[in-house]
C-alpha positions as CSV (number, residue, x, y, z in Angstrom):
1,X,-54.0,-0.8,54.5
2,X,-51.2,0.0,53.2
3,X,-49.4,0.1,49.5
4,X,-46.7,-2.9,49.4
5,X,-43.4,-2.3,47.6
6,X,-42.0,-5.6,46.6
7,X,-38.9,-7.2,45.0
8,X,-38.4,-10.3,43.1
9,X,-38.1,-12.0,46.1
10,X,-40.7,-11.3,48.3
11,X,-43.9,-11.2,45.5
12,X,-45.3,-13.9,45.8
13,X,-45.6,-13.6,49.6
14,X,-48.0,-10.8,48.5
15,X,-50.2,-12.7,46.5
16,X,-51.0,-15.1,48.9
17,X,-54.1,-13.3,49.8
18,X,-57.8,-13.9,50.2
19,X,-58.0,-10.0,49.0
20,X,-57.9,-9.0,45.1
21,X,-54.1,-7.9,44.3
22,X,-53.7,-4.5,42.1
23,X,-50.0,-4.7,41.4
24,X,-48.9,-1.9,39.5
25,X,-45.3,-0.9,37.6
26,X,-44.0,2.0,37.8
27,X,-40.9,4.0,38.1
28,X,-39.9,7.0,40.4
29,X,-38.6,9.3,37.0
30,X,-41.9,8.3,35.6
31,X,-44.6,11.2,35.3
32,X,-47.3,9.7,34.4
33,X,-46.5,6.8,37.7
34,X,-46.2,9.9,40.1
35,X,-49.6,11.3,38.9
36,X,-50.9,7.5,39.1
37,X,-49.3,7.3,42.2
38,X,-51.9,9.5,43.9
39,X,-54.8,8.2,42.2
40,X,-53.6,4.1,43.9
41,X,-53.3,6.0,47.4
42,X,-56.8,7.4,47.4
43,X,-58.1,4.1,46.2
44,X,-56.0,1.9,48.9
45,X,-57.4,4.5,51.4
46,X,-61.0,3.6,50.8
47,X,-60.8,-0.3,49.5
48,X,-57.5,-1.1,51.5
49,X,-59.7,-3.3,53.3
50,X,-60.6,-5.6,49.9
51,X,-58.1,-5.2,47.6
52,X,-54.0,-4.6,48.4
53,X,-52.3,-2.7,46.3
54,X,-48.4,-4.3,45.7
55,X,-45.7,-1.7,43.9
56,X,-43.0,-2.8,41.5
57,X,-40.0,-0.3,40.7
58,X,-39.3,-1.5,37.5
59,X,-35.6,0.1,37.9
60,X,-35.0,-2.1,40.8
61,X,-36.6,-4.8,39.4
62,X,-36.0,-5.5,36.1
63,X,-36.0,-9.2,36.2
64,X,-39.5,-9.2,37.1
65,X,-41.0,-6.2,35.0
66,X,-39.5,-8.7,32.2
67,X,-41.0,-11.5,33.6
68,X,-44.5,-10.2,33.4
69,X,-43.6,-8.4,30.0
70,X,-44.4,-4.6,31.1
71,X,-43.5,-2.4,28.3
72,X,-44.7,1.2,29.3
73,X,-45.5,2.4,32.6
74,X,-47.7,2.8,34.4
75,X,-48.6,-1.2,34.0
76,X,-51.4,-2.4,36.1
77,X,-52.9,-5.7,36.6
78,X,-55.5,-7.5,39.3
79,X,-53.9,-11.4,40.5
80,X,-57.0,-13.5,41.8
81,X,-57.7,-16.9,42.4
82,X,-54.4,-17.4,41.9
83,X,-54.5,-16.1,38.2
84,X,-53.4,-12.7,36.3
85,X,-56.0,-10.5,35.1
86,X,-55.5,-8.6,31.4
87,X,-53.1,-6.0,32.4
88,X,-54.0,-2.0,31.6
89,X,-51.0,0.8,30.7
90,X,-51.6,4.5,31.5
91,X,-53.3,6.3,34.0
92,X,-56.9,5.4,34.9
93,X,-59.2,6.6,38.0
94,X,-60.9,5.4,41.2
95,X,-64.4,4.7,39.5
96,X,-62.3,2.6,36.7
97,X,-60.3,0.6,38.9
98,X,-63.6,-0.4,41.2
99,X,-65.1,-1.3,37.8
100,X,-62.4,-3.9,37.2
101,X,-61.8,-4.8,40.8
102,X,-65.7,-5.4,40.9
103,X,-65.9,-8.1,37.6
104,X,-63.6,-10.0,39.6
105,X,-65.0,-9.8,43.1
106,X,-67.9,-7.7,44.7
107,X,-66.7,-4.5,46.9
């Protein structure tokens, strides 16, 4: 697959799917999101097929970084079952992100 950039308009389009959402925050001046960055195309490249990763520039979004109450980015969280899983900050790897992906739904 590939990673979806959204905009307060066209979200929840994106989370009307059968496949476990990673929607991440992140902004382009943003170190620590470039270095993420990387890390959310290796993982879409090998469980793009399971889970779709959905992109949120909190610059040009602010209204809806506010509406989920992101603080610091990098701000990731899983949507599921039509609910929001316990949203991480920072930078985490592949084998982290499976872990979580996994207590929600089998890979």
């Amino acid at each position: 697959m590939t990673i979806i950039k959204v905009t307060d308009g066209n979200l929840q389009k994106n989370l009307n799917t059968d496949k476990v959402v990673l929607l991440n925050f992140s902004a382009s001046w943003c170190g620590p999101c470039r270095v993420f960055a990387e890390t959310l195309e290796e993982f879409d490249k090998e469980f793009g097929d399971k889970v779709q990763v959905v992109k949120v520039d909190v610059d040009e979004n602010p209204e809806l970084a506010a509406e989920f109450g992101v603080m610091s980015i990098p701000n990731t969280r899983f949507y599921s079952n039509n609910k929001f899983e316990k949203p991480f900050a920072g930078i985490v790897g592949i084998a982290q992100l499976k872990e979580e992906v996994s207590k929600i739904k089998s890979l």
